[in-house]
C-alpha positions in Angstrom: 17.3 13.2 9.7 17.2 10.7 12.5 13.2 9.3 13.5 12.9 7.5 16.0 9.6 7.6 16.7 6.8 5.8 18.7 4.1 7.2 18.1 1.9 7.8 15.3 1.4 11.7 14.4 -1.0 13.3 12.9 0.1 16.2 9.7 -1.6 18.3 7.4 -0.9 17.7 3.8 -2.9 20.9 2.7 -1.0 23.0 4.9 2.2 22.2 3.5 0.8 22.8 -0.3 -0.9 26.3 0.9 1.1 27.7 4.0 4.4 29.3 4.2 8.0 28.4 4.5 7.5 27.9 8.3 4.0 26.0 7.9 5.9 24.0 5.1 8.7 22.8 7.4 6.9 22.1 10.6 4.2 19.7 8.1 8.0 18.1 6.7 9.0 17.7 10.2 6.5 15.9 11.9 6.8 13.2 8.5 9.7 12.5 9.2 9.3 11.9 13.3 5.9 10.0 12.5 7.8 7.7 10.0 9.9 6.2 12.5 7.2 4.1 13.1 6.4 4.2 9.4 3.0 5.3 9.4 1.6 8.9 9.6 -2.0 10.0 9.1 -2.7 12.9 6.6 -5.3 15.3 6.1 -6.5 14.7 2.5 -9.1 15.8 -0.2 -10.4 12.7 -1.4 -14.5 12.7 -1.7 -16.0 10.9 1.1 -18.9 10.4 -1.4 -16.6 8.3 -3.6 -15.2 6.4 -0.8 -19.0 5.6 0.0 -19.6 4.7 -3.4 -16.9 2.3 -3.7 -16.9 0.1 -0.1 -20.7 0.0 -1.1 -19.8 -1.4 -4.4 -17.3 -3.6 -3.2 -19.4 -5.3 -0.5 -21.9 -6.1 -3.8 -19.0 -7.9 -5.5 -17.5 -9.7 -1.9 -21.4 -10.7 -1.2 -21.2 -12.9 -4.3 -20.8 -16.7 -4.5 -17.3 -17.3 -4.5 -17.7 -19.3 -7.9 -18.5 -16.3 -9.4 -16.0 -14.1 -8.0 -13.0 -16.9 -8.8 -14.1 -15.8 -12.4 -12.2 -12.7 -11.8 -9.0 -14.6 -10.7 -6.1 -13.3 -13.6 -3.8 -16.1 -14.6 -0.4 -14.5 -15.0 -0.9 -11.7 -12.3 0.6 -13.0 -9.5 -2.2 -11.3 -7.2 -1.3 -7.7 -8.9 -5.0 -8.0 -11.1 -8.3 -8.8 -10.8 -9.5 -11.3 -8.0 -7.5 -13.4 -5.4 -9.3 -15.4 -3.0 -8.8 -16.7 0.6 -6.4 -18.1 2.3 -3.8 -17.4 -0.7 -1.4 -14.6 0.1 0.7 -15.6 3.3 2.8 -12.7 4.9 6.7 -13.5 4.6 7.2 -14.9 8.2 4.0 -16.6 8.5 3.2 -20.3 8.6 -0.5 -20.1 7.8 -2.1 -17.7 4.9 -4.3 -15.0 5.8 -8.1 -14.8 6.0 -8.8 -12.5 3.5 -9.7 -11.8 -0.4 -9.2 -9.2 -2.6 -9.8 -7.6 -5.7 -6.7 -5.6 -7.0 -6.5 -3.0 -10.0 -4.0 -0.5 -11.3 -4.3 1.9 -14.1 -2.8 0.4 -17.7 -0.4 2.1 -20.3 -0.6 2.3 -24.0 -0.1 -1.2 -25.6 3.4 0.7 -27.5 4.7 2.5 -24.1 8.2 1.0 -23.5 7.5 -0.1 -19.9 4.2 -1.9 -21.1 6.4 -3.9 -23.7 9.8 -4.7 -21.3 7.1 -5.6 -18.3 3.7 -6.8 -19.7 3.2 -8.3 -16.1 3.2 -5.7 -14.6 0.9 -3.6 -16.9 -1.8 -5.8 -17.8 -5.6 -4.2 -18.0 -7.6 -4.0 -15.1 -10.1 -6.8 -14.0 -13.6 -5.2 -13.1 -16.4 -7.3 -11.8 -18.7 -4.7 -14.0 -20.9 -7.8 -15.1 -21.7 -8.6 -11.2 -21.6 -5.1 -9.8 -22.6 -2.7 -12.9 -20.6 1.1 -13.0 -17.7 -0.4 -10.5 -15.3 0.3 -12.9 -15.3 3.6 -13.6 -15.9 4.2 -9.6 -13.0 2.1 -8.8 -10.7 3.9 -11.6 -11.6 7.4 -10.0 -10.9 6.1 -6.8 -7.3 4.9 -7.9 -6.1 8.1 -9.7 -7.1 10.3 -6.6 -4.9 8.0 -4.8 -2.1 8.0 -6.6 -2.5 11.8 -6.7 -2.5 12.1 -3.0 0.7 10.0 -2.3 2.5 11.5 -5.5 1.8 15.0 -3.8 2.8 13.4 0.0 6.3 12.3 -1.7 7.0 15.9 -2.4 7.1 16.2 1.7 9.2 13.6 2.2 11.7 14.5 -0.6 12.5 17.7 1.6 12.8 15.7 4.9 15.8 13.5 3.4 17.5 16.1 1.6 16.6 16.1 -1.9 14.5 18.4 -4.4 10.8 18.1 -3.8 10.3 17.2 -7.3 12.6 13.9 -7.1 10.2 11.5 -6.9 7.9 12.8 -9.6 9.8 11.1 -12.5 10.6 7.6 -10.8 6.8 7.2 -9.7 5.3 8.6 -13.2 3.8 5.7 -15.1 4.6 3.5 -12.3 2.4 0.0 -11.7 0.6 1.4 -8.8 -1.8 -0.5 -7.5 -4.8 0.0 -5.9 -6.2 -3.2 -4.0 -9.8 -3.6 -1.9 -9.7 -6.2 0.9 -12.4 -8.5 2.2 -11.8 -9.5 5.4 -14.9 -12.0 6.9 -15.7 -12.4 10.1 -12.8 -14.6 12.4 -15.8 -17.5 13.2 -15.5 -18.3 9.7 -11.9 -19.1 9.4 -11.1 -22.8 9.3 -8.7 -22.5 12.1 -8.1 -20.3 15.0 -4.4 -20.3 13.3 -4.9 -17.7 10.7 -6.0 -14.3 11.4 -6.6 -11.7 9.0 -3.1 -10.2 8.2 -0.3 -11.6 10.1 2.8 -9.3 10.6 4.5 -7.7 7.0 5.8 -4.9 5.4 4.6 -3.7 2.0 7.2 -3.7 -0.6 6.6 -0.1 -2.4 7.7 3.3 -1.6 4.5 3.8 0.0 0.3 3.0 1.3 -2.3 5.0 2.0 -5.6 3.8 3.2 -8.2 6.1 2.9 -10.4 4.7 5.5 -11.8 1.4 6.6 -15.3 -0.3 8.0 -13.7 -1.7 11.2 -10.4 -1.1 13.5 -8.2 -4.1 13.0 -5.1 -2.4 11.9 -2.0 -2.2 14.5 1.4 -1.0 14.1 4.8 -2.3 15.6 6.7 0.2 17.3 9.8 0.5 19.9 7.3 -0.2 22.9 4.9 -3.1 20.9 2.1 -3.2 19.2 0.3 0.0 18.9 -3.6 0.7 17.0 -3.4 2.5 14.6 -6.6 4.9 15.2 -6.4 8.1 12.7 -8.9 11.3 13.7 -11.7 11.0 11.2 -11.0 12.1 7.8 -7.8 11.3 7.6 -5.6 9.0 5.8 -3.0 6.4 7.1 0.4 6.6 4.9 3.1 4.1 5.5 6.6 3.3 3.9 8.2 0.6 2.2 11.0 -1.5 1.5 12.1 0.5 -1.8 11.7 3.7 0.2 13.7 2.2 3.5 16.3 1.2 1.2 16.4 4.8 -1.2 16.7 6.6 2.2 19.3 3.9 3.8 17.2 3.2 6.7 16.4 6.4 7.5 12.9 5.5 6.9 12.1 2.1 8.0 9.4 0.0 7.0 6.2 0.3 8.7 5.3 -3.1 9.9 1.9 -3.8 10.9 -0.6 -6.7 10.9 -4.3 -6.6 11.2 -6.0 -8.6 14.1 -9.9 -8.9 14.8 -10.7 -6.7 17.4 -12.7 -8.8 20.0 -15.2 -5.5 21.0 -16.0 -5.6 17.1 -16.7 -8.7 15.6 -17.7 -9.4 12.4 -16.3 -8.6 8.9 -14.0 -5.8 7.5 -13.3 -4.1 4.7 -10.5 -1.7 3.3 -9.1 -0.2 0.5 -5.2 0.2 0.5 -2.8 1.8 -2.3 0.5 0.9 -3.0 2.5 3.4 -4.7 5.9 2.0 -6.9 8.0 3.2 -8.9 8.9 1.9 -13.0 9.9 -1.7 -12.5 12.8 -0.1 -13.9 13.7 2.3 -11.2 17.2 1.3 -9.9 17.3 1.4 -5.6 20.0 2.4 -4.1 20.6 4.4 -1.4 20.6 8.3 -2.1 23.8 10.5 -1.1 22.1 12.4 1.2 20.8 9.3 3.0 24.7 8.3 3.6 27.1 9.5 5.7 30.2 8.4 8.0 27.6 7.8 10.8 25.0 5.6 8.7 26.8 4.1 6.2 25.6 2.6 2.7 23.5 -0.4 4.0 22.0 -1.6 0.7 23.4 -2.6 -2.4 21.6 -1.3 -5.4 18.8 -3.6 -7.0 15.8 -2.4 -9.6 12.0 -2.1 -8.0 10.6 -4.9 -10.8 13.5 -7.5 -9.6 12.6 -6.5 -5.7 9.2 -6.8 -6.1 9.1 -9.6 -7.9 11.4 -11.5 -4.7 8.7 -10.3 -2.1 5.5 -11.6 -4.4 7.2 -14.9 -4.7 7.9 -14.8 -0.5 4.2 -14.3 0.1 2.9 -17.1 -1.9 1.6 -15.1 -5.2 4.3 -16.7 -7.7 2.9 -19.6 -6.6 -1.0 -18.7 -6.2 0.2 -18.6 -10.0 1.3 -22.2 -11.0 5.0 -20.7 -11.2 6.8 -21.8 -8.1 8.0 -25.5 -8.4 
């Protein structure tokens, strides 16, 4: 199960659903070399009509005075719904916060489900700009359950490649507060210094991201040899792991850390739409048997998803974007 990787491959997700045992185990193999860079691209079957449909949408809302769009700003969200503006999230090990803004949404349980009661933070309804930008909403919600579809059905491959059933993950990510998050990222002469740029280095806390496509390049990946692009074929999507999943497969799967610079041969603004797939908040991570042995011993001590996400959203300023940090 060692990776190792450094460089990004490219995999078939539809071959592994449809092909045979062989097909099947050459898709789970290339995974798990790909992630040890912790990023792959994926063939997928996400509409490119809805993906036009939504980055046209979104631009609508971004294009709006920003008094208007700070209408969308949830109190209580800590960045997780509805609007955040610029210059407030600030990657871990960054001194200046990142030029971007974003509008963030996930999909909401019944007011009586458990999880909704124990972690009302973390389930609270989506924010839709439907006044500004009418029909968004339901566009935006399509767009976030064929998402979570996708990476629900990619988990199934990575299950096999660290020794477990391919079903494990179905239960820990079921009703889990994924979230779906579209980012604004305006053009670098615009910034009020040359200090920020539009994501400085990070990890993303979940199991893992996809990113179905976006309007610029930008995004680059840190590998064994440096800073790489990450440049998928067309039609593809980019998938990269976590925290909770580096520390369920005891480093066997690192994070994939990657920032997202202005490319100088294409100025101007940017626009993406990322996914972050968790588990419940109540999902307990520790490292999996089959992820420890006398060679890689148990690195991680065991800590649930809600407490670890909550350590990393108050590291990247959205504790306090809320009022909460002292």
């Amino acid at each position: 199960m060692s990776t190792g990787a450094d460089q990004i491959l490219d995999v078939d997700l539809l071959r592994f659903e449809t092909g045979d045992r062989a097909a099947r185990r050459a898709v789970v193999d290339g995974v798990m070399r790909s992630l040890g860079t912790g990023f792959v691209f994926t063939s997928h079957d996400l509409g490119e009509g809805l993906l036009d449909d939504a980055y046209g949408m979104l631009a609508a809302f971004f294009g709006r005075p920003g008094a208007e769009k700070a209408g969308y700003v949830t109190a209580g969200s800590h960045g997780q719904t509805g609007y955040t503006g610029l210059l407030v999230e600030t990657a871990a090990t960054a001194a200046h916060a990142d030029w971007k803004e974003m509008l963030n949404w996930g999909s909401p349980l019944p007011a009586g489900h458990p999880l909704r009661r124990r972690y009302p933070h973390r389930y609270l309804d989506p924010v839709f700009p439907e006044a500004a930008v009418p029909g968004i909403g339901e566009t935006l919600a399509r767009l976030h359950g064929q998402l979570a579809a996708l990476q629900h059905r990619f988990l199934r491959i990575i299950a096999l490649g660290i020794g477990v059933a391919e079903d494990f993950f179905d239960r820990l990510v079921q009703h889990g507060p994924t979230l779906t998050r579209a980012i604004h990222y305006p053009a670098m002469g615009l910034a009020p210094g040359r200090e920020h740029v539009w994501a400085a280095a990070h990890g993303d806390i979940n199991l893992l991201t996809a990113l179905p496509r976006a309007t610029a390049r930008g995004l680059q990946v840190l590998t064994e040899q440096g800073w790489i692009d990450a440049a998928p074929p067309a039609g593809r999507v980019v998938i990269n792991s976590g925290m909770m999943l580096e520390q369920l497969t005891n480093g066997i799967i690192p994070t994939g850390m990657h920032r997202v610079v202005a490319d100088p041969d294409q100025p101007g603004e940017r626009y993406s739409v990322v996914q972050f797939c968790h588990p419940t908040p109540w999902t307990v991570l520790a490292p999996l048997a089959s992820c420890v042995s006398p060679e890689r011993p148990q690195r991680y001590g065991a800590i649930s998803a809600g407490d670890r996400l909550d350590e990393v959203l108050w590291e990247i300023n959205l504790l306090e974007a809320d009022g909460d940090r002292p």
